[in-house]
N, C-alpha and C positions, 0 to 999 in steps of 0.2 A: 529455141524457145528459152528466151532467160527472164522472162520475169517471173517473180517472186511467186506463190498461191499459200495464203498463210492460213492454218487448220485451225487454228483458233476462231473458237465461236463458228464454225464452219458452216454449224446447222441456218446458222442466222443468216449469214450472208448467203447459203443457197436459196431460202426460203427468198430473202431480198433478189434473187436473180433467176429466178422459174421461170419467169417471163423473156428474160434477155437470153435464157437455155433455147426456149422453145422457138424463140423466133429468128434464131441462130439455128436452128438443127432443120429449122423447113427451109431457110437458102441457102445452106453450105454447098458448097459443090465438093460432091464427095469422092470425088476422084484426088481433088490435091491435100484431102486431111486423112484418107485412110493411111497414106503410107506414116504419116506421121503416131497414129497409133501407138502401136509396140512399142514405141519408146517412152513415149508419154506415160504407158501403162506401167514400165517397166521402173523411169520416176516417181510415178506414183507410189509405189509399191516399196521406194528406197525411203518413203516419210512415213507410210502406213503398215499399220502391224493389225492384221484382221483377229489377231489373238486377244486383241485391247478390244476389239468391237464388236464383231459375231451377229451383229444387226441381222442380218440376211438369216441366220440360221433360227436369232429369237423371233422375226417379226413375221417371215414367208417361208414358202415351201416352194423346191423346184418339182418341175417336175420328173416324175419319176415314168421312164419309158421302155417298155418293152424290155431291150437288153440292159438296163438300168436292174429292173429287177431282176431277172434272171440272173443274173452276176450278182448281185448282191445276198440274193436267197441263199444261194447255192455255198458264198464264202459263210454266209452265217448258216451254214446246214439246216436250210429250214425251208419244206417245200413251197412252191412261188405261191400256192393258194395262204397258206401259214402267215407268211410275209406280208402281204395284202390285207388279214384279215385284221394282223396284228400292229400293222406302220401306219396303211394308206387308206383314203376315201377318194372318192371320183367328186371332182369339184364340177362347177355349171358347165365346163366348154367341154367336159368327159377325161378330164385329165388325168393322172393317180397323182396324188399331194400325202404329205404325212397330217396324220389324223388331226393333230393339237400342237403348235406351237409351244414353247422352243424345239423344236426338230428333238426326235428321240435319242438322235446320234449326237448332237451334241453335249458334252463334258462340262464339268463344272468349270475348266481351265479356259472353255470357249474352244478346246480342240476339238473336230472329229473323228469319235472314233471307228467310222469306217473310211475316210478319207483316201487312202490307196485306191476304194472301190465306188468312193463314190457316183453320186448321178452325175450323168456329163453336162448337166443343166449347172453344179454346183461348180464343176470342175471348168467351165467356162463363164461363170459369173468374177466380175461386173460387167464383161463383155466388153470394157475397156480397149482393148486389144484387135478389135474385132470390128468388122460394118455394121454390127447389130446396133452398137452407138450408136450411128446415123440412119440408118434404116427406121430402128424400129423406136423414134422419138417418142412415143405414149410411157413405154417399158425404161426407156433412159430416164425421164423427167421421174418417174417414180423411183427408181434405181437412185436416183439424186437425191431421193427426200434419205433414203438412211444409210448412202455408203459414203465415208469421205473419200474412196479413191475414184469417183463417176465425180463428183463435185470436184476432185483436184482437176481431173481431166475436162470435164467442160469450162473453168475457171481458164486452163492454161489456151484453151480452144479459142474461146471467147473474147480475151482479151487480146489477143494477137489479130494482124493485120493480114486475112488471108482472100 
């Protein structure tokens, strides 16, 4: 993959290619672009600094599951009910989400500070990496409106001849 994906104005050009995303991600055959992933992501990741952007952490919440909490309670010594009462609300599909945007664990610097523990929903976001990209296209195209490392990735996806 050597062509260019330039981050400038990025948000414009995604919004200009939702459509060329979506109907690229219902006929890809997903057997010859998973393996290309990892690396892609891994590119990605050599133009993007998430410490500049933090989008995911101001704008949504992952979710928060089971051993998500319990790990996390337990490191901030505070029992899972406590945790719950004080972080999370059950969203429409019965999910646990943090209460109010920007995430409570997020830092003025855009770091988090529970990060070592975070939710594996955080810790596997932007799914870049992964067949969730292609899988699960509703969650990508949205993922697209505010991370530029899923718009580098569909960008380098898209324009190549696969």
């Amino acid at each position: 993959m050597d062509g260019e994906v330039s981050l400038e104005n990025w948000q414009k050009q995604r919004a200009a290619n939702q459509k060329k995303y979506k109907k690229w991600l219902q006929r890809v055959q997903r057997n010859k672009v998973i393996k290309q992933l990892p690396d892609l992501h891994e590119e990605a990741f050599q133009h993007i600094d998430c410490l500049t952007c933090a989008q995911c952490c101001k704008n949504y919440s992952p979710r928060f599951k089971t051993p998500d909490i319990k790990r996390i309670s337990k490191q901030l010594k505070m029992k899972e009910s406590m945790f719950i009462d004080t972080y999370l609300t059950l969203d429409v599909e019965g999910d646990y989400v943090v209460k109010q945007t920007p995430c409570p664990f997020l830092g003025a610097d855009n770091a988090c500070s529970i990060y070592d523990i975070r939710p594996s929903n955080c810790a596997r976001f932007p799914y870049t990496d992964e067949d969730v990209l292609l899988k699960r296209i509703n969650i990508t195209l949205k993922n697209a409106e505010f991370c530029p490392a899923v718009f580098y990735v569909l960008e380098k996806l898209t324009n190549e001849k696969l």
